[in-house]
C-alpha positions in Angstrom: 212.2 34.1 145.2 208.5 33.8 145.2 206.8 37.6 145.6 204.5 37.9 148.2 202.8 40.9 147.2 199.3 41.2 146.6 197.7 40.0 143.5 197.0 43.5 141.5 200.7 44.5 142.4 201.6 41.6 140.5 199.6 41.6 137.8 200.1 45.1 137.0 203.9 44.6 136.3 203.4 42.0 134.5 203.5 43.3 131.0 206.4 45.7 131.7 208.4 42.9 133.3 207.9 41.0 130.1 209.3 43.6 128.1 211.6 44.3 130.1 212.8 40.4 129.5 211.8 40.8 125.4 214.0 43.9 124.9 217.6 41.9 126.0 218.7 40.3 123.5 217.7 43.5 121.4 219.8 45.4 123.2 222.6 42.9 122.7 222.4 42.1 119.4 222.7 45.8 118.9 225.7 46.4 120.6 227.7 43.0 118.3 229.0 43.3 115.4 227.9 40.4 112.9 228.3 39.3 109.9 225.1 39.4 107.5 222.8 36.9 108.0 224.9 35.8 111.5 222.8 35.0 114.5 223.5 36.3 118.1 222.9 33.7 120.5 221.9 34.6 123.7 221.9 32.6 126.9 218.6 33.8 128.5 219.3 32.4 131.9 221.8 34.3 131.7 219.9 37.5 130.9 217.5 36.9 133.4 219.9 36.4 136.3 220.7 40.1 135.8 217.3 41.8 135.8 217.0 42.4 139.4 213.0 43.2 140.4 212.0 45.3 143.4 209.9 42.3 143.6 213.2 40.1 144.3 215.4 43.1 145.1 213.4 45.5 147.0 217.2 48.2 147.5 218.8 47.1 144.6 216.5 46.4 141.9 217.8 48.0 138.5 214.0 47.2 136.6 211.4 49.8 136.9 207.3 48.5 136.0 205.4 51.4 134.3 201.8 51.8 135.5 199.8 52.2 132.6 198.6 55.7 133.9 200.7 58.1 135.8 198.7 58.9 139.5 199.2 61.6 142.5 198.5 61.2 146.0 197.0 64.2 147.4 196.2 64.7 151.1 194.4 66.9 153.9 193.6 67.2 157.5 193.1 69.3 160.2 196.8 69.8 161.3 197.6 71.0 157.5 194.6 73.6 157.3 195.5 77.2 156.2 199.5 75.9 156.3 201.7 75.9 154.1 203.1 72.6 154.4 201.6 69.4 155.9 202.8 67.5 158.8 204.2 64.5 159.2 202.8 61.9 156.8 204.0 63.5 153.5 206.6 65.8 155.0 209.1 63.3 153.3 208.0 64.7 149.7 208.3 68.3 147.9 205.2 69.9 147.6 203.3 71.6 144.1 200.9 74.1 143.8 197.2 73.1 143.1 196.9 74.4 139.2 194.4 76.8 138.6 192.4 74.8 135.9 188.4 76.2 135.3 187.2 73.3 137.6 190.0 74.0 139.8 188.7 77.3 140.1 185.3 76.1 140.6 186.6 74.1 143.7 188.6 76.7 145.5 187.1 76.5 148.5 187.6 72.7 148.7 191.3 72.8 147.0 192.6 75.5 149.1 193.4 73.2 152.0 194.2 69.8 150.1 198.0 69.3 149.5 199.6 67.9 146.3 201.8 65.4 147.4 203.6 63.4 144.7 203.2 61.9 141.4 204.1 59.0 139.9 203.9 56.6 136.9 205.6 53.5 138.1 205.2 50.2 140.7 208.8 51.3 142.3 207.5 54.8 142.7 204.4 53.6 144.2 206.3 51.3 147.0 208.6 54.6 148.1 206.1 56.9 148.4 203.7 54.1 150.6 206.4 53.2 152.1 207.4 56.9 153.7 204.1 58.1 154.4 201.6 57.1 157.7 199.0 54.9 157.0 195.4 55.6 157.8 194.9 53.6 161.2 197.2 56.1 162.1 195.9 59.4 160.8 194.1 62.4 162.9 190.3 62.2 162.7 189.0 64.1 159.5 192.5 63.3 157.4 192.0 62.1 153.9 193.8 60.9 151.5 193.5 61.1 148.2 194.4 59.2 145.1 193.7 60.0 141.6 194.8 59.4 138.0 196.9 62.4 136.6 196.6 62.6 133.0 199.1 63.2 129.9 202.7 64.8 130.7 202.5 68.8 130.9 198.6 68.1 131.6 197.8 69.0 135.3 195.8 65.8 136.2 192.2 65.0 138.0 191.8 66.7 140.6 189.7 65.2 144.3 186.5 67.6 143.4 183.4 66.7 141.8 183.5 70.3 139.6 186.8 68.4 137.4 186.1 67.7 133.9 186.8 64.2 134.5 184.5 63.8 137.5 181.5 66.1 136.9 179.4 63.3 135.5 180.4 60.7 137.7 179.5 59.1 140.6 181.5 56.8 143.6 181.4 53.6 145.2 181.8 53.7 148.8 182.2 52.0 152.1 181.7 53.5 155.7 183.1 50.7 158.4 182.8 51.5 162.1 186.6 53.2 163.3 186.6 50.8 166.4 186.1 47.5 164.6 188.1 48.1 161.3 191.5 49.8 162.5 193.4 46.7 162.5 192.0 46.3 158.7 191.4 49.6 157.2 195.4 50.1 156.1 195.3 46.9 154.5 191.8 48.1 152.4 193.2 51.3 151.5 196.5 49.8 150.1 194.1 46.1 148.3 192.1 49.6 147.1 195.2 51.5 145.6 196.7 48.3 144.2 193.5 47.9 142.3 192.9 51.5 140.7 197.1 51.4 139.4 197.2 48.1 138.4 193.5 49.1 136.1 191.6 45.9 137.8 188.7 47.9 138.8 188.1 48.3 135.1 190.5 47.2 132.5 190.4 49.5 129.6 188.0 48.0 127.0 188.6 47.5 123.2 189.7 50.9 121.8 186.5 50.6 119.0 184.3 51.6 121.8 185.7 55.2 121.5 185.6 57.7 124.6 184.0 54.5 126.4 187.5 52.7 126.2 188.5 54.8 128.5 188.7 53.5 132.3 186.0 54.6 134.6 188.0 55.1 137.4 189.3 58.1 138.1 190.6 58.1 141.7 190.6 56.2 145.6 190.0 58.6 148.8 189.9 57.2 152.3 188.6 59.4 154.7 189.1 59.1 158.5 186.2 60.2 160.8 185.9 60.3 164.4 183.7 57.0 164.9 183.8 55.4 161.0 186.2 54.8 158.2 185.2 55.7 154.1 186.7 54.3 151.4 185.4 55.6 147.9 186.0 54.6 144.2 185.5 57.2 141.7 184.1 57.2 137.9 184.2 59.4 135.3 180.4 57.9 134.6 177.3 57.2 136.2 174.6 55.5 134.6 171.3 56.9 133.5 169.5 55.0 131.2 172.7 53.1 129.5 172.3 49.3 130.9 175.6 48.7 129.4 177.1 51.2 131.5 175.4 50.4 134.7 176.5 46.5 134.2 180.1 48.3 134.0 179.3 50.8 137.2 178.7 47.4 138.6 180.9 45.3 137.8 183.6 47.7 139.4 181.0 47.2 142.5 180.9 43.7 143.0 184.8 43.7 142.5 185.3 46.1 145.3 183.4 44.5 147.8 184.7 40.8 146.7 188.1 40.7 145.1 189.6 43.8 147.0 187.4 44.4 150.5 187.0 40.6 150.6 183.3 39.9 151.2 181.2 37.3 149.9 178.8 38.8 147.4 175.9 37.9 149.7 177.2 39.2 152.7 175.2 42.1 154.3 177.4 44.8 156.0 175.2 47.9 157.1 174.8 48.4 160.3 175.1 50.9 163.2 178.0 53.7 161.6 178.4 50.8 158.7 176.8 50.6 155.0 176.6 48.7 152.2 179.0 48.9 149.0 176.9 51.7 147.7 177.6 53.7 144.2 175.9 57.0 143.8 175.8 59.5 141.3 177.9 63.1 141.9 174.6 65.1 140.9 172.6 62.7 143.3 175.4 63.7 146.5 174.4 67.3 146.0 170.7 66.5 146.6 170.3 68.1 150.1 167.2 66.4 152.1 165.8 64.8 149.0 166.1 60.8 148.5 169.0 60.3 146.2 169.3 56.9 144.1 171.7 54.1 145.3 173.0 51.0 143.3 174.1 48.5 145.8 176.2 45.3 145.5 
């Protein structure tokens, strides 16, 4: 059955499903017992006809596709503010306290109102929670959600503030797109968006020789509903200063934003009245009240 999911869902269970092929005969050959020197033979047709995908098998798929980080969906908006529980897009799902890590702390303001939702570390995982939670045509005006890379098991992850380790020296891409024009295309951004950041397209991992700058830049998605726009932000962990090298990077995750995911032509000019340009700017720069901060635009 051909899959008719989105490229970056594809391609980033492409490795596991592979392995997931490699490890059968393994597995069978461990459970015969041969002779020395005897050769199992395996009928890999046959092997394959049982490895049910939720790509072919979306109820009954026995297959899971790591993600080659583990991510958590957090989420706010006015109906959740100073409760304990949010409302109806993620009432489906347990929630966890925030942890009270030193940028954490340094956040608690902003954190206090922002709900934990989930976490996850697979493609299957990924499809039930997006599956069982509103998307963000439908939201209430101010909701956001939020979507970033948690790290190593027992660690607490990244959290949505600029004051995390893993943020501080960062900056975002973003998008604002007029609420009126784009409702009919901003659920289908946010989820091209997602798809990117879990399936590492934004910024494939580079080779491991380049030390801490192997790692990705991304760090997290937000989309943010307003009353008359929609924002959709990529995070880094980076922002360039005087490092061309890293600025080519900061825009190479630009370009594929706005082309391979958002679907624009490179040249195409989007700003316009409650509508910008795919625009990257630096955390430090954000804070900047009433001065001129610096843009890279794509």
């Amino acid at each position: 059955m051909a899959s008719t999911l989105p490229a970056p869902a594809l391609q980033a269970s492409r490795a596991a499903l592979n392995a997931a092929f490699a490890e059968q005969p393994q597995k069978l050959h461990e459970t015969n017992d041969l002779e020395p020197g005897e050769i199992q033979e395996v009928d890999m047709e046959e092997q394959a006809e049982g490895i049910r995908t939720v790509f072919s098998d979306p109820k009954n798929f026995n297959v899971k596709h790591p993600l080659y980080s583990p991510w958590t969906l957090w989420f706010d908006s006015p109906a959740t503010k100073g409760r304990n529980l949010p409302q109806t897009p993620i009432s489906a799902f347990p929630q966890t306290p925030v942890p009270q890590t030193p940028g954490v702390a340094a956040a608690q303001g902003w954190m206090e109102d922002i709900k934990r939702v989930i976490s996850f570390d697979s493609v299957e995982e990924f499809w039930g929670l997006y599956n069982n939670i509103v998307p963000p045509s439908q939201l209430p005006q101010k909701a956001n959600y939020y979507l970033f890379k948690a790290r190593p098991i027992n660690d607490e992850g990244i959290i949505p503030a600029w004051e995390d380790e893993a943020n501080k020296y960062g900056g975002k891409w973003s998008i604002q797109l007029p609420r009126d024009k784009n409702r009919g295309n901003v659920d289908k951004m946010w989820l091209y968006t997602m798809l990117a950041a879990i399936g590492e397209t934004f910024d494939p991992t580079p080779d491991e020789s380049q030390g801490a700058q192997s790692h990705s830049l991304i760090t997290g998605v937000i989309v943010s509903i307003r009353p008359q726009f929609y924002r959709i932000s990529i995070w880094t962990r980076l922002a360039p200063a005087e490092d061309d090298k890293l600025r080519e990077r900061i825009e190479t995750v630009g370009r594929y934003f706005k082309m391979q995911v958002l679907g624009y032509p490179e040249s195409a000019r989007l700003a316009g009245p409650l509508a910008t340009e795919v625009e990257f700017m630096s955390h430090k720069d954000s804070e900047k009240k009433g001065k001129h901060p610096k843009k890279i635009t794509v």
